[in-house]
N, C-alpha and C positions, 0 to 999 in steps of 0.2 A: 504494500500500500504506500512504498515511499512516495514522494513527487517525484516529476521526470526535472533535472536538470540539466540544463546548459541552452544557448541562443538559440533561440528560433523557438522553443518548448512551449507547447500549450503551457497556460496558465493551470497550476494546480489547484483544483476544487477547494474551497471555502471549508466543506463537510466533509468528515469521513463517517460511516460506519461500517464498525466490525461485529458481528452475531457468531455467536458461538453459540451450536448445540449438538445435540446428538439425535439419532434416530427415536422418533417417538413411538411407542408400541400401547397393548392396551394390557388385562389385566396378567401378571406374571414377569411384570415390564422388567424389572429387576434382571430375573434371567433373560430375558430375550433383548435388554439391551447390551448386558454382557457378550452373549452371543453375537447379536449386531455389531459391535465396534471392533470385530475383527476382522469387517470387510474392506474396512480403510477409509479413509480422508478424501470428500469432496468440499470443492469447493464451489462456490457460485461469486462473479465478479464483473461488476459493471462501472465504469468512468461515464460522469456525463459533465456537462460545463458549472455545475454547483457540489454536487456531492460522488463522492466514491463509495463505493459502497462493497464490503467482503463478507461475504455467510462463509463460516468454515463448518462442515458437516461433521462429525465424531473424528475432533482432529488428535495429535499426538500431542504431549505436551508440550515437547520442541519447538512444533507448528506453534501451537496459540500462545508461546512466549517470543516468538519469533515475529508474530503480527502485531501484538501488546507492542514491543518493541518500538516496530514499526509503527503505531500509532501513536506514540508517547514520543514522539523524535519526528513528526510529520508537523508542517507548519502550519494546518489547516486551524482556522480560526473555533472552531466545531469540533468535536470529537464525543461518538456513542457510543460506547462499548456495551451488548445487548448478551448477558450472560442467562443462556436460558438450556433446558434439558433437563433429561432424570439427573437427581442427584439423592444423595442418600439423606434420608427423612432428618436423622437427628443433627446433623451436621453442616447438612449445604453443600459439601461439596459434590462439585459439579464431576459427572462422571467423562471423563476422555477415555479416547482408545487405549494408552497406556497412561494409567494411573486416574489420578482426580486432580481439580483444580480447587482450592479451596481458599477463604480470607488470606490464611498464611502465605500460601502461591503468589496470590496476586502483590500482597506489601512488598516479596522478596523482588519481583519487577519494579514495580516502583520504585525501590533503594538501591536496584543494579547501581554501582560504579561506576561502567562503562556509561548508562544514560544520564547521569547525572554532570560527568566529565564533560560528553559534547553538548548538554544544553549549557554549563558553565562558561564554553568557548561562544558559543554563540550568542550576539548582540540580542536582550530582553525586548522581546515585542514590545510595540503602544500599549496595546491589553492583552494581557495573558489568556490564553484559548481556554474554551470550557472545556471540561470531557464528563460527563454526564454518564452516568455509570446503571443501568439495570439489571439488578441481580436477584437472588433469591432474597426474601423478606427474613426470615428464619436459620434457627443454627448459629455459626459462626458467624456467616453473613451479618447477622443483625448488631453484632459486636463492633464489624469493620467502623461504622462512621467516626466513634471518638479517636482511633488510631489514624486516618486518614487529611485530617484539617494540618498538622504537625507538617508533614511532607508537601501539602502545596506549593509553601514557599521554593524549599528546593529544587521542585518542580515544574517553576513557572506555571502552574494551571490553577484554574478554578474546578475542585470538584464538585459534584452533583451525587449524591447516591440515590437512588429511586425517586425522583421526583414525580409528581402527578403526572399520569397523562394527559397529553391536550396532542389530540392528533386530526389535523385538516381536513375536512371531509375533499378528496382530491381522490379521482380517476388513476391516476397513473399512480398512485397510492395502493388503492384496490387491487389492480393487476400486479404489482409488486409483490403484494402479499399471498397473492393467488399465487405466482410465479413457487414462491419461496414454499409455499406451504403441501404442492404436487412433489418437492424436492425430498418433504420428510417424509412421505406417506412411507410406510412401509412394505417392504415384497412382499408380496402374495405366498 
């Protein structure tokens, strides 16, 4: 999800978002997503002249600390990270193909060294970009917010953790979600 640089480059999109989940199943989900996230990591990815936009399907943890990354080191004034899927009841965390993602996961990104280093070198935006976070409500998750405010600074961001939905009622919204939503059905 980086921007493209150098002359001549489209303009990098204002918005990013990153969705992260797994195959959704119905009652037994437990096993049967276990079973499911060993057919591998898709992806779904679209650039348009305002927002980028990345769905990662039952990715590796590599993968979705690799796009974290990528999105926390991305200049875009916008930033939604859309953490959704099974995850285990008492805890929150989020089930991947290898391993979980959980509160803990996510802070260890944020305090990476390396991301902290090149946003250090790099000149502080006018206004620090938002990144607006949707996660699970419960478990660990629900702990995240007081640990979160601390790291901003360092950060250059403003975070968001679950904030209210207010979503446009908009056509190519519709079909987006439809698009995205044939994506998780599950095989027959």
């Amino acid at each position: 999800m980086a921007a493209v640089a150098g002359s001549g480059a489209a303009a990098a999109p204002s918005s990013l978002l990153l969705v992260v989940g797994s195959e959704f199943g119905s009652p037994g989900l437990l096993t049967y997503v276990l079973e499911e996230l060993e057919r591998g990591q898709r992806s779904l990815h679209h650039r348009g002249d305002n927002l980028e936009t990345l769905v990662l399907l039952n990715p590796s943890d590599k993968s979705l600390y690799d796009e974290l990354r990528n999105l926390l080191l991305d200049p875009a004034s916008h930033k939604l990270l859309v953490l959704a899927g099974p995850c285990l009841e008492e805890t929150g965390e989020l089930l991947l193909q290898t391993g979980g993602f959980s509160p803990h996961h996510f802070l260890q990104v944020l305090k990476d060294r390396e991301i902290r280093d090149i946003l250090a070198t790099t000149p502080p935006p006018v206004q620090p970009p938002i990144l607006t976070i949707t996660c699970p409500t419960f478990g660990d998750w629900a702990q995240l917010a007081p640990a979160v405010p601390g790291l901003q600074g360092a950060l250059r961001l403003q975070l968001r953790l679950n904030p209210p939905a207010q979503l446009p009622n908009s056509e190519g919204l519709c079909e987006f979600l439809e698009y995205v939503a044939e994506s998780l059905e599950p095989p027959s």
